[in-house]
BALUM-937023 format. One record per residue (C-alpha): x, y, z; residue in three letters; residue number from 1. Coordinates in Angstrom, 1 decimal, decimal comma. Layout:
N
+--------+--------+--------+-----+-----+
!      x !      y !      z ! res !   n !
+--------+--------+--------+-----+-----+
!      X !      Y !      Z ! ALA ! NUM !
...
+--------+--------+--------+-----+-----+
END
This chain:
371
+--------+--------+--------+-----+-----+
!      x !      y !      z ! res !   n !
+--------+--------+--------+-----+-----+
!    0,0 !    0,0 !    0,0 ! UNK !   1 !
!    1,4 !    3,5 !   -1,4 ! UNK !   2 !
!    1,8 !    6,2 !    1,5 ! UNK !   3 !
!   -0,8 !    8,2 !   -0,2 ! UNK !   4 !
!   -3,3 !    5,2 !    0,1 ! UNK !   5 !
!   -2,6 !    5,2 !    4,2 ! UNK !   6 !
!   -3,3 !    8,4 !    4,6 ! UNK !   7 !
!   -7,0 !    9,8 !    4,9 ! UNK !   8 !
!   -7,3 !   12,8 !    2,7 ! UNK !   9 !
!   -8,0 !   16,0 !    4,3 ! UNK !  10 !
!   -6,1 !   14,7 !    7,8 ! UNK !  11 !
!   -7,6 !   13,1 !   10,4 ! UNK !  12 !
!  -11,2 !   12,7 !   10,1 ! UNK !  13 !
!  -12,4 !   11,7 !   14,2 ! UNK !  14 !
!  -15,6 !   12,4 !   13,9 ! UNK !  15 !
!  -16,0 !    9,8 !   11,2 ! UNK !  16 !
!  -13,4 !    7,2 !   13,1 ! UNK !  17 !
!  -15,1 !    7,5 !   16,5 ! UNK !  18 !
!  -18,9 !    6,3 !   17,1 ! UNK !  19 !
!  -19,6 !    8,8 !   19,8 ! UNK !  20 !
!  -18,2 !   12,0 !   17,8 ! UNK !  21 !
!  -20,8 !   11,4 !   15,2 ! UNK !  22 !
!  -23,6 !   13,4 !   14,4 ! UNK !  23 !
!  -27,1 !   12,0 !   14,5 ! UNK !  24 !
!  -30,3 !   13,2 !   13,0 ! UNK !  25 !
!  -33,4 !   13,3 !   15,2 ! UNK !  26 !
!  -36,7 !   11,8 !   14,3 ! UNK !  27 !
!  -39,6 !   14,2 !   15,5 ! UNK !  28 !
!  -42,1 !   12,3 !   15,3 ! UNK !  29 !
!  -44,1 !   11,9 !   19,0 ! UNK !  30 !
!  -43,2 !   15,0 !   19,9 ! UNK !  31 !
!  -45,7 !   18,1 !   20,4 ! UNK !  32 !
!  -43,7 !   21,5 !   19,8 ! UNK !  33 !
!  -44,2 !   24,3 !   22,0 ! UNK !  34 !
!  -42,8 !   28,2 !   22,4 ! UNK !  35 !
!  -40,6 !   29,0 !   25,7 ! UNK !  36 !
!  -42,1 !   32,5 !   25,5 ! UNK !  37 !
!  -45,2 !   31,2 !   27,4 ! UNK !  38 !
!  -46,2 !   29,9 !   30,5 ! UNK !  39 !
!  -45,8 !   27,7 !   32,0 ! UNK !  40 !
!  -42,2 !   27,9 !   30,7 ! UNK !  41 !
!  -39,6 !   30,9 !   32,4 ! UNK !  42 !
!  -37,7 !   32,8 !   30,3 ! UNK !  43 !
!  -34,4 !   34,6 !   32,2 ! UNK !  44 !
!  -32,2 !   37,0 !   31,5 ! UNK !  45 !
!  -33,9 !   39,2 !   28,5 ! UNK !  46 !
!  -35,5 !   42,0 !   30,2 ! UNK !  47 !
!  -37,3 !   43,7 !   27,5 ! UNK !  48 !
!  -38,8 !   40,3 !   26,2 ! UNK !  49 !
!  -42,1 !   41,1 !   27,4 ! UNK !  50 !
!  -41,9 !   44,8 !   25,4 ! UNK !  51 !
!  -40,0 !   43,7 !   22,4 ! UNK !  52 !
!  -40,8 !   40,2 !   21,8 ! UNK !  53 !
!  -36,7 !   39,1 !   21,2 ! UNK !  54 !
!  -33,8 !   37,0 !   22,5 ! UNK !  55 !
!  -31,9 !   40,3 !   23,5 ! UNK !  56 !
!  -30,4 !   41,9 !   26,1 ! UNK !  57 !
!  -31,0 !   45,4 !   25,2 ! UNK !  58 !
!  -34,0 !   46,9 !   24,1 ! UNK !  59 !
!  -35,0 !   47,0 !   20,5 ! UNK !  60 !
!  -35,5 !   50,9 !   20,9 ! UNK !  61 !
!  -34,1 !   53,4 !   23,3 ! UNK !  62 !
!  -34,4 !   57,3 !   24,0 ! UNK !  63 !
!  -30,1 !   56,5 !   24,6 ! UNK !  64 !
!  -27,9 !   56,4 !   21,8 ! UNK !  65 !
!  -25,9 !   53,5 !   22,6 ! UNK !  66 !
!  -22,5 !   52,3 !   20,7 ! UNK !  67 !
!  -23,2 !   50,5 !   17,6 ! UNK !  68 !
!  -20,9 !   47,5 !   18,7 ! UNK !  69 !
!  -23,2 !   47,3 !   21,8 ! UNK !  70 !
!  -26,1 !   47,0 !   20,2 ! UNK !  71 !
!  -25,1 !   44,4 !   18,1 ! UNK !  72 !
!  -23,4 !   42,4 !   20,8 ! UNK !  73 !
!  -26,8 !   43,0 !   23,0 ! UNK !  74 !
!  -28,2 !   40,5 !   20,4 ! UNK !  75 !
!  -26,3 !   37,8 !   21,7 ! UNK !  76 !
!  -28,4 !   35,6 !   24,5 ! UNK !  77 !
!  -25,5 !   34,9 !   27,2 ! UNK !  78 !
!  -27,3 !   34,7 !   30,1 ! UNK !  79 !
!  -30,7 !   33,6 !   28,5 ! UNK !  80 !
!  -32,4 !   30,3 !   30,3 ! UNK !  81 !
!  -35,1 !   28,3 !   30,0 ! UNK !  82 !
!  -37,0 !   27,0 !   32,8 ! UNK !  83 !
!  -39,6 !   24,1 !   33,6 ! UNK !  84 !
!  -40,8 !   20,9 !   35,2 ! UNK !  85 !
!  -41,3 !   17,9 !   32,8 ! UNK !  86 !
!  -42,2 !   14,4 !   32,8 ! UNK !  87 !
!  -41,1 !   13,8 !   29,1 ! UNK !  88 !
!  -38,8 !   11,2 !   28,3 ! UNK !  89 !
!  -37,3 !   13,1 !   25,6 ! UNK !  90 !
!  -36,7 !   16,7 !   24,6 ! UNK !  91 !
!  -35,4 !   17,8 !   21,8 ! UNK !  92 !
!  -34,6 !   21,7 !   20,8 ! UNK !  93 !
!  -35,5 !   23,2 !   17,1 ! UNK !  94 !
!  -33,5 !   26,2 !   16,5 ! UNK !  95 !
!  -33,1 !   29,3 !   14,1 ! UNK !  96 !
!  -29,8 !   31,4 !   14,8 ! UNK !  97 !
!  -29,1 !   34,4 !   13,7 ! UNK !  98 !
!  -25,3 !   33,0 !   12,0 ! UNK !  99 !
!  -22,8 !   30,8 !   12,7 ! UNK ! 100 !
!  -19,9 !   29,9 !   14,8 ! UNK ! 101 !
!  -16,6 !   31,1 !   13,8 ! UNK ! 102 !
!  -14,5 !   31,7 !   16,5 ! UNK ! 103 !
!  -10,9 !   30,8 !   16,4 ! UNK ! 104 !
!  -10,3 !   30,4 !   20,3 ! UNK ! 105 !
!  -14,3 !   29,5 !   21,3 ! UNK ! 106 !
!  -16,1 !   26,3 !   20,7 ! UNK ! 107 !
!  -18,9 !   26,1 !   18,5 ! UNK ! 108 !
!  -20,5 !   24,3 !   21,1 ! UNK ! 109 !
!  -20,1 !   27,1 !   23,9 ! UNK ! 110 !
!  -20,8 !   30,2 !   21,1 ! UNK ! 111 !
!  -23,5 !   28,5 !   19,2 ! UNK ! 112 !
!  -25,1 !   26,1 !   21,5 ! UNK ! 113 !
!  -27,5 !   25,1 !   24,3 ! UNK ! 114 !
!  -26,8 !   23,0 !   27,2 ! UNK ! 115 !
!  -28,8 !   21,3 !   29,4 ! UNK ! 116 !
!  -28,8 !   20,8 !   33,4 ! UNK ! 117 !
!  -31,7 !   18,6 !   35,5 ! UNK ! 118 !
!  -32,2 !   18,5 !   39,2 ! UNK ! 119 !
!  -33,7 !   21,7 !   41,7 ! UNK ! 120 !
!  -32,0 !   24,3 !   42,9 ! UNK ! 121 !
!  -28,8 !   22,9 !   45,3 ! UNK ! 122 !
!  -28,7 !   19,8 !   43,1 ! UNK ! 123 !
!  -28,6 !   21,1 !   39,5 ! UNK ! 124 !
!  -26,4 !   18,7 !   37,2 ! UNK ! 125 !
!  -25,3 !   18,8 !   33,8 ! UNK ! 126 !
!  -27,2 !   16,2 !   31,0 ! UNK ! 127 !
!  -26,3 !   17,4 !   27,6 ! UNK ! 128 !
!  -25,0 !   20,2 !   25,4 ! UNK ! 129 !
!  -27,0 !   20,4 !   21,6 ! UNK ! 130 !
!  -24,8 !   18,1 !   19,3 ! UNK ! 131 !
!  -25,6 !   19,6 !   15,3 ! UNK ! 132 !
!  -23,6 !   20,7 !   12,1 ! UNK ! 133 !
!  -22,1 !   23,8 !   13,2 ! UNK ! 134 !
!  -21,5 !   25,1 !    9,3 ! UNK ! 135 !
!  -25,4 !   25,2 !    9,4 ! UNK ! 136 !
!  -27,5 !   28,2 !   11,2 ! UNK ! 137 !
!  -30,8 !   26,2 !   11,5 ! UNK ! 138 !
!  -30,9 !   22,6 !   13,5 ! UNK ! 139 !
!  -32,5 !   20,0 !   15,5 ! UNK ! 140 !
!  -30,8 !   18,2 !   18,3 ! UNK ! 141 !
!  -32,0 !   16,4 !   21,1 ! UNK ! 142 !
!  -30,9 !   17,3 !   24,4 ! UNK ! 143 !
!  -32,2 !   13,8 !   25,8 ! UNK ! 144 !
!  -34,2 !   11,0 !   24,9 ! UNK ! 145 !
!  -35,0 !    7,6 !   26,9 ! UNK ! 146 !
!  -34,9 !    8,7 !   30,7 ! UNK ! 147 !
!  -37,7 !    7,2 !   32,9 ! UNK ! 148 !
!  -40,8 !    9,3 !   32,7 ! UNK ! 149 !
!  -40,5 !   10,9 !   36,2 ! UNK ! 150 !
!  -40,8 !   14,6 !   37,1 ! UNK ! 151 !
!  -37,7 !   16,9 !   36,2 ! UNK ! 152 !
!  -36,4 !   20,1 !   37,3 ! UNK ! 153 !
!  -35,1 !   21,7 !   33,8 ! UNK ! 154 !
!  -32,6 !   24,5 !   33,0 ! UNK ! 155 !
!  -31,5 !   25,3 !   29,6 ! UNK ! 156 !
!  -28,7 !   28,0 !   28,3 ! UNK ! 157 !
!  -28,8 !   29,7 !   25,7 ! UNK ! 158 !
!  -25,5 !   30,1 !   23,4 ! UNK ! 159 !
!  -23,4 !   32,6 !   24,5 ! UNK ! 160 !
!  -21,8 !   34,5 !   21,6 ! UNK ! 161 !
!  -24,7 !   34,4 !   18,6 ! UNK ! 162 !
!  -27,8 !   35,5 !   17,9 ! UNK ! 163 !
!  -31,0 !   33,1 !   18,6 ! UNK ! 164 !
!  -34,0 !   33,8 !   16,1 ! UNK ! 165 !
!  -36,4 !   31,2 !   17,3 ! UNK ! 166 !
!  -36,3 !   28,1 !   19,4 ! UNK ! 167 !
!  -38,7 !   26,0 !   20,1 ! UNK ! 168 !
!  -39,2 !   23,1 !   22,7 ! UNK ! 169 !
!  -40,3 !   19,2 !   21,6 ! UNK ! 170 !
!  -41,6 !   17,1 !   24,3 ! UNK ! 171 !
!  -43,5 !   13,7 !   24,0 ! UNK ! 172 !
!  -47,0 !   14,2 !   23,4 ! UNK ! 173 !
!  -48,4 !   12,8 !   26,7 ! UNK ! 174 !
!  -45,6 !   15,1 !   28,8 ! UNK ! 175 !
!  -47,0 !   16,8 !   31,9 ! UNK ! 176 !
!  -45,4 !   20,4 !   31,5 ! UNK ! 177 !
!  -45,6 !   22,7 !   35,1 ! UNK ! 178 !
!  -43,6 !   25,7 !   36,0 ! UNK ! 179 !
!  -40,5 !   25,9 !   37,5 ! UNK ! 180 !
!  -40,0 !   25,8 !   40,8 ! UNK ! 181 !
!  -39,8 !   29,7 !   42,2 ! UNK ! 182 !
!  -36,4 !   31,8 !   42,7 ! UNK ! 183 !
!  -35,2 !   32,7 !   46,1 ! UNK ! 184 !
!  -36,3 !   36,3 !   46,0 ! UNK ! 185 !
!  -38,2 !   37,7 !   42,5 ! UNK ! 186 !
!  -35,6 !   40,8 !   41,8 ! UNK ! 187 !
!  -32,4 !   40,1 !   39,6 ! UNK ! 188 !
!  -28,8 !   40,5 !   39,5 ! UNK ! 189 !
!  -27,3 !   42,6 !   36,7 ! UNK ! 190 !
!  -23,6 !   42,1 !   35,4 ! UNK ! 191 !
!  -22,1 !   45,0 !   33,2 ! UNK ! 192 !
!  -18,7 !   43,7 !   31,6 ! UNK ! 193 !
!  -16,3 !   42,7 !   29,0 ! UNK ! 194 !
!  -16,1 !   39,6 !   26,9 ! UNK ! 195 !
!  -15,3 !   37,8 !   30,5 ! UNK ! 196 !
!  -18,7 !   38,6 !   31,3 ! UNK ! 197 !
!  -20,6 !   37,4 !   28,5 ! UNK ! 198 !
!  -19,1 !   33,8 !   28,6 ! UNK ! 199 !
!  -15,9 !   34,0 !   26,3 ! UNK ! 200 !
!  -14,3 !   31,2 !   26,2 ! UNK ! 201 !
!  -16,4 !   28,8 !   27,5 ! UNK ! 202 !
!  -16,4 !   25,2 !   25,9 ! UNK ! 203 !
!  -20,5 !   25,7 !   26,7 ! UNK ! 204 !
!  -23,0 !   27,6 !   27,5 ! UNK ! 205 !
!  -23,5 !   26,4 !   31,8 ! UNK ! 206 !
!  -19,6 !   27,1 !   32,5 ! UNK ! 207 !
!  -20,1 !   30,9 !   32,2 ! UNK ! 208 !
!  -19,3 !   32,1 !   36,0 ! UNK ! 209 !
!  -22,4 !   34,3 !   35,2 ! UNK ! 210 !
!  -24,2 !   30,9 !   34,8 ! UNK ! 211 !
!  -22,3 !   28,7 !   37,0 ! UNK ! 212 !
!  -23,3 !   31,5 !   40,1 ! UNK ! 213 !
!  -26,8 !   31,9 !   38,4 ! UNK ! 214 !
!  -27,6 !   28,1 !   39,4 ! UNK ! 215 !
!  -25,9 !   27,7 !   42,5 ! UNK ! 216 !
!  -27,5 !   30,8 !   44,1 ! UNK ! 217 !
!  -31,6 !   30,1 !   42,4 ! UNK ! 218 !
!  -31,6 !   33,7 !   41,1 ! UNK ! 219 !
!  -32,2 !   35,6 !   38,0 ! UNK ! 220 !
!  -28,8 !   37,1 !   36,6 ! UNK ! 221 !
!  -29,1 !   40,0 !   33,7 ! UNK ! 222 !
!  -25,6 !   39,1 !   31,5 ! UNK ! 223 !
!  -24,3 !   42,3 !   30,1 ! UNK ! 224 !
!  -21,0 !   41,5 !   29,0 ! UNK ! 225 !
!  -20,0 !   43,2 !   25,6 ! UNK ! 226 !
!  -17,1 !   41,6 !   24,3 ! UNK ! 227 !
!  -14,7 !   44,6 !   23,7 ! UNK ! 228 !
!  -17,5 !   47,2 !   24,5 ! UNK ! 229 !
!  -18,0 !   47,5 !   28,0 ! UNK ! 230 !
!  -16,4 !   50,9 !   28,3 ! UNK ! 231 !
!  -18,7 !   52,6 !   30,9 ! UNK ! 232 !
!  -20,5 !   55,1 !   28,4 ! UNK ! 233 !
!  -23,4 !   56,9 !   30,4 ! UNK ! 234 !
!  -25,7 !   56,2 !   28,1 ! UNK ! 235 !
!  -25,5 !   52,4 !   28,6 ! UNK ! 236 !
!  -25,8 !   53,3 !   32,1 ! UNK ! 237 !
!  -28,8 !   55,0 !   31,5 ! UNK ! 238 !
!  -30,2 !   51,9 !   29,7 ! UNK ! 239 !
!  -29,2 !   49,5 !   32,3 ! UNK ! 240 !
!  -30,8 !   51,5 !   35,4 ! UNK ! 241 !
!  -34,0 !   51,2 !   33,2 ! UNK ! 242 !
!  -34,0 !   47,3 !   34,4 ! UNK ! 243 !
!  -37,0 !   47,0 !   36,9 ! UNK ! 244 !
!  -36,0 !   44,8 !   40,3 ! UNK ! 245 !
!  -32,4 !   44,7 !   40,5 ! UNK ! 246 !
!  -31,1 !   43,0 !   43,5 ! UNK ! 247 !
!  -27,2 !   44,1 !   43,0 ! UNK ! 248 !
!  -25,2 !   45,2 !   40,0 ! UNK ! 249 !
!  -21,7 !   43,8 !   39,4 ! UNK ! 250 !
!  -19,3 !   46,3 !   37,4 ! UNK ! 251 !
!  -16,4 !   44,5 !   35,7 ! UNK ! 252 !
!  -15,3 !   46,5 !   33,2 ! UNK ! 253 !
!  -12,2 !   47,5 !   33,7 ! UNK ! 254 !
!  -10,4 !   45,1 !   30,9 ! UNK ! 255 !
!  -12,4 !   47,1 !   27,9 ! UNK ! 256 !
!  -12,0 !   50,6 !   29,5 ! UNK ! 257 !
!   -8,8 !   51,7 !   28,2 ! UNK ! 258 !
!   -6,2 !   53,7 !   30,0 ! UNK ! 259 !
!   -6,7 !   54,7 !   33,8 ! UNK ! 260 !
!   -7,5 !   58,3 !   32,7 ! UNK ! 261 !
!  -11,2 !   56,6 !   31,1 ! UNK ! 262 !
!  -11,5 !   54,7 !   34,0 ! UNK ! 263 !
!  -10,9 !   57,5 !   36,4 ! UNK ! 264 !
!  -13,9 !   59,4 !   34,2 ! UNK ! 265 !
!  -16,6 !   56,6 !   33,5 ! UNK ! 266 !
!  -16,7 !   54,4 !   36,8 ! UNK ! 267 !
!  -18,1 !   57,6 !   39,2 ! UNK ! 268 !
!  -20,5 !   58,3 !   36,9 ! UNK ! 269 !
!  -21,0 !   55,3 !   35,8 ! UNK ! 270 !
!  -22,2 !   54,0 !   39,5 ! UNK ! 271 !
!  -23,8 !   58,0 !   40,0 ! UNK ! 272 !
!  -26,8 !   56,9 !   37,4 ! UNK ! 273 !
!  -27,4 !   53,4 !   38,6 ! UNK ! 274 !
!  -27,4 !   55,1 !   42,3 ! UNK ! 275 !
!  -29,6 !   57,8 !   41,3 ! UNK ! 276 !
!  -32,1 !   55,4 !   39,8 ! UNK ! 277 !
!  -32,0 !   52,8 !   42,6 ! UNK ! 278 !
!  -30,5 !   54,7 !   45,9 ! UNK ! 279 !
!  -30,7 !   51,5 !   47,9 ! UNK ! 280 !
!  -29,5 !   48,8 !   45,9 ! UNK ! 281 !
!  -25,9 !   47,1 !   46,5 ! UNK ! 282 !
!  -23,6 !   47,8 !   43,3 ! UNK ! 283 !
!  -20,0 !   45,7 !   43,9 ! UNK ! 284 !
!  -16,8 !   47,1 !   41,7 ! UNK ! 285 !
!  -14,6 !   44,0 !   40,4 ! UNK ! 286 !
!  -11,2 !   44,7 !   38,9 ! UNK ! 287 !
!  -10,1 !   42,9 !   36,9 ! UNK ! 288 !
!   -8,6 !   39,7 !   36,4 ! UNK ! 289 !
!   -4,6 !   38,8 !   36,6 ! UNK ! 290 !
!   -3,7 !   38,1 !   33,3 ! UNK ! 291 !
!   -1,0 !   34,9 !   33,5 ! UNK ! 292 !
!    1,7 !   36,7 !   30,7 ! UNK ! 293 !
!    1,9 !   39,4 !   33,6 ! UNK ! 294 !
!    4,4 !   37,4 !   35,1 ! UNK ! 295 !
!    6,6 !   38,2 !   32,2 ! UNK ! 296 !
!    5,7 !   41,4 !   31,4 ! UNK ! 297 !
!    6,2 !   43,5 !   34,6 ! UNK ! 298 !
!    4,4 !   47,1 !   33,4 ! UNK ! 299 !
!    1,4 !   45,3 !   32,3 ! UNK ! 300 !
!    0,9 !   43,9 !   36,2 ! UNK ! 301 !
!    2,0 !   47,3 !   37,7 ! UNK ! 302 !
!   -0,7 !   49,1 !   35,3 ! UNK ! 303 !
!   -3,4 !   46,5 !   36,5 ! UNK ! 304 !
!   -2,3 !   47,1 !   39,9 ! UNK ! 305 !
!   -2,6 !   50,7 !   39,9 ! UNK ! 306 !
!   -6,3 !   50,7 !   38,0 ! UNK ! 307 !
!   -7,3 !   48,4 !   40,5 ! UNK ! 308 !
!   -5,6 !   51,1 !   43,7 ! UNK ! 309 !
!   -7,9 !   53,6 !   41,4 ! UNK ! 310 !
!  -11,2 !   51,5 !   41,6 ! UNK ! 311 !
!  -10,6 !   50,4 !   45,1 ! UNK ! 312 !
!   -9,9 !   54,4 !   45,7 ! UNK ! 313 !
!  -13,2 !   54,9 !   44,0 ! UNK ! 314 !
!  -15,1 !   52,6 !   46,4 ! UNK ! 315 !
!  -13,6 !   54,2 !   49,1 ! UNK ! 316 !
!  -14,4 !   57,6 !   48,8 ! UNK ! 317 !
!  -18,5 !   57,0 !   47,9 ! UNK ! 318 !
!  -18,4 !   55,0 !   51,4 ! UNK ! 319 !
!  -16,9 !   57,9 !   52,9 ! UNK ! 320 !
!  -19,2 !   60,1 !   51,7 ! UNK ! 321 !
!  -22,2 !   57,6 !   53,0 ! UNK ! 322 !
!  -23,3 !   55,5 !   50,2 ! UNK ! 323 !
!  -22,0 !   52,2 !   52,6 ! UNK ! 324 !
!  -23,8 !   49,9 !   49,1 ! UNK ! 325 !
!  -21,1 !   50,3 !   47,4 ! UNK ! 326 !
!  -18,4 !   47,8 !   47,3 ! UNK ! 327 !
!  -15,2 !   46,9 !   46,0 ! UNK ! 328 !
!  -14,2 !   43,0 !   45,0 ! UNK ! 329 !
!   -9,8 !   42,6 !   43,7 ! UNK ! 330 !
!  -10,3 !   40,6 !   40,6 ! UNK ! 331 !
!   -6,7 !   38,9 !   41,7 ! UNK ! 332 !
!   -8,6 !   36,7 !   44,1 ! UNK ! 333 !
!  -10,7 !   35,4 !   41,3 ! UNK ! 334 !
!   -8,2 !   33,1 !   39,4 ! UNK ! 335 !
!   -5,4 !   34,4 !   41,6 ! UNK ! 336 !
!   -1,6 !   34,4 !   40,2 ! UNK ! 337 !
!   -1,1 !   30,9 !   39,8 ! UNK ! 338 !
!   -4,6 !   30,8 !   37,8 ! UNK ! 339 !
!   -2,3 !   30,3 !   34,3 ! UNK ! 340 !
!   -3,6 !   27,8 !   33,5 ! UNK ! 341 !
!   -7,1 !   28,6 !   33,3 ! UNK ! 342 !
!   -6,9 !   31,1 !   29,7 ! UNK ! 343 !
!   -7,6 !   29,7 !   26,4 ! UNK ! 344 !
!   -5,1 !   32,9 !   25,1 ! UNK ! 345 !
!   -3,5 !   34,0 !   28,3 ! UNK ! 346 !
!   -6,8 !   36,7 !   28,8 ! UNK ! 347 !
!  -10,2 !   34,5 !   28,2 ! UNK ! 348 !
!  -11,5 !   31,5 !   30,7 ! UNK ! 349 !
!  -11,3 !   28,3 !   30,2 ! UNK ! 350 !
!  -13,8 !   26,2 !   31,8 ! UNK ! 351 !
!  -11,3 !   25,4 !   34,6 ! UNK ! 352 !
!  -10,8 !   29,6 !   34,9 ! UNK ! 353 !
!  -14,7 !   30,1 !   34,9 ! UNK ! 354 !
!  -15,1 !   27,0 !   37,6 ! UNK ! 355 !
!  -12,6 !   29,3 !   39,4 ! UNK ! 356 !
!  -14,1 !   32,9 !   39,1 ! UNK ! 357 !
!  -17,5 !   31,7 !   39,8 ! UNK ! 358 !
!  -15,5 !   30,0 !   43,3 ! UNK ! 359 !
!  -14,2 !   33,3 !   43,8 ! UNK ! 360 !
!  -17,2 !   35,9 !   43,5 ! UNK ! 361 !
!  -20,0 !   33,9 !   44,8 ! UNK ! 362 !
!  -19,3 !   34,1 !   48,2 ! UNK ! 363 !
!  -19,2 !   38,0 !   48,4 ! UNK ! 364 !
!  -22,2 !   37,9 !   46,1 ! UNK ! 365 !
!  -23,5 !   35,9 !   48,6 ! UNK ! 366 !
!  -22,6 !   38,4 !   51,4 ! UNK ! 367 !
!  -24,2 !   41,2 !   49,6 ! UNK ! 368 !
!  -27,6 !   39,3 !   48,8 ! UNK ! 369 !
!  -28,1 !   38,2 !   52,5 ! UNK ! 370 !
!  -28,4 !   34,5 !   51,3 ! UNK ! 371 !
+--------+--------+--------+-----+-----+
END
């Protein structure tokens, strides 16, 4: 046999050498389509939904004039879920996105796709992430099929870095379908960030620390990371203190912001508009994250070090002057200095960095909430 004869043209082909790599189609017959939009599903994490009808995170109109690169990142659904109770032995997802992955340091799965986690709050556990051509903007995939028809707690993410046009929800035909069981307290928690923030680069949608924090505290989180756009304009401010019930605002921003001179200028006013539109609610101020080539180049950690002094600083002085919500959180006891390992490009999470961010802010999250 000639060398070209051994070798499989076009490399390696896995996904056609390994059974459990493969993609399968799904056969929909049996099962009764139906709409997350209405009860007695729970949709989380799009606040306008109700006024504009769309998987956003921004409204579809606004008296702001907000950056053009924010509006069109609003239309990614980080942060969106799914709620419900079901009996059905199989559910499968239909799905219309608005493009398709293409990433170079994301997978599909985690830009593109759903996952899927059963159990009730305290004991939520991952099933399945959707499995489809990822070339292709419109699939079916089945996020389980053949479990014992017994009552289930569901939780479904939706993809963090594209669009989602429509999605709809096949269950057997016979399924009981209730709601959800209820949060811990009805008002939300509202993240204002950087690509960090909206998931990137999480292997899937669950392992965003928005969404990892999300399950294990039972609560609502708004996601408003804008990947290279969370600069602190006022009026995305504006916008954002327009959210009704927020329980406690998270400001991460610092990574998008610039130089410390734009830091200096957005973050006070920044926090001034939330506090003027919600005087009692807890906002927390996280710097930012230690990036692991810091070790190697010296003035990027000293200019980290001194916009985090300048946040902390902030913090300080608006509790001095009596607002004692405000709070400050150093992003270096997130993944810490030995997190190195936890980048996909020495800035962007891993899994493994996610798992250990979510570690890290929960339990002041936690401490703010009263839970």
């Amino acid at each position: 046999m000639s060398r070209e004869d051994k070798q499989v043209k076009g490399g390696v082909q896995a996904t056609q050498l390994d059974e459990h790599m493969k993609l399968q189609g799904i056969a929909a017959e049996g099962l009764v389509w139906h709409s997350p939009d209405n009860a007695p599903f729970r949709l989380a994490g799009f606040p306008w939904f109700g006024q504009d009808g769309r998987y956003a995170r921004l409204p579809e109109r606004t008296e702001e004039t907000l950056p053009p690169a924010v509006v069109q990142l609003a239309a990614c659904t980080a942060g969106g879920q799914i709620h419900m109770r079901t009996d059905s032995t199989r559910l499968a997802l239909r799905v219309k996105l608005a493009g398709v992955a293409g990433m170079y340091h994301m997978p599909a799965t985690g830009q593109c796709g759903f996952d899927c986690y059963l159990g009730p709050s305290g004991e939520k556990h991952y099933l399945s992430t959707t499995r489809y051509d990822h070339k292709l903007d419109a699939f079916e995939a089945d996020l389980w099929k053949g479990l014992p028809k017994e009552l289930r707690h569901v939780t479904i993410n939706f993809p963090l870095y594209q669009g989602v046009e429509e999605v709809s929800i096949g269950l057997d035909e016979d399924a009981v379908l209730l709601p959800p069981e209820p949060y811990v307290r009805p008002d939300k928690v509202v993240l204002y960030g950087t690509s960090i923030t909206q998931g990137g680069c999480a292997s899937r949608p669950g392992m965003a620390y928005t969404n990892i924090v999300s399950r294990n505290l039972n609560l609502e989180f708004v996601n408003l990371g804008f990947s290279g756009s969370g600069k602190g304009e006022p009026e995305v401010a504006r916008t954002i203190a327009g959210i009704p019930d927020p329980a406690l605002y998270v400001l991460d921003y610092e990574a998008n912001c610039g130089d410390y001179d734009r830091l200096a200028e957005t973050m006070p006013a920044f926090i001034r508009i939330l506090r003027d539109a919600h005087p009692e609610v807890p906002i927390l101020v996280v710097s930012r994250i230690v990036y692991p080539n810091e070790r190697f180049y010296p003035e990027a950690a000293a200019a980290r070090l001194r916009r985090r002094e300048l946040q902390s600083g902030i913090v300080a002085s608006l509790r001095e002057q009596g607002d004692r919500n405000v709070h400050f959180l150093d992003g270096e006891s997130l993944m810490g200095i030995e997190g190195h390992e936890g980048t996909v490009d020495a800035c962007h999470p891993t899994d493994l960095g996610f798992s250990q961010m979510a570690q890290g802010i929960e339990p002041k999250l936690r401490e703010l909430l009263g839970l």
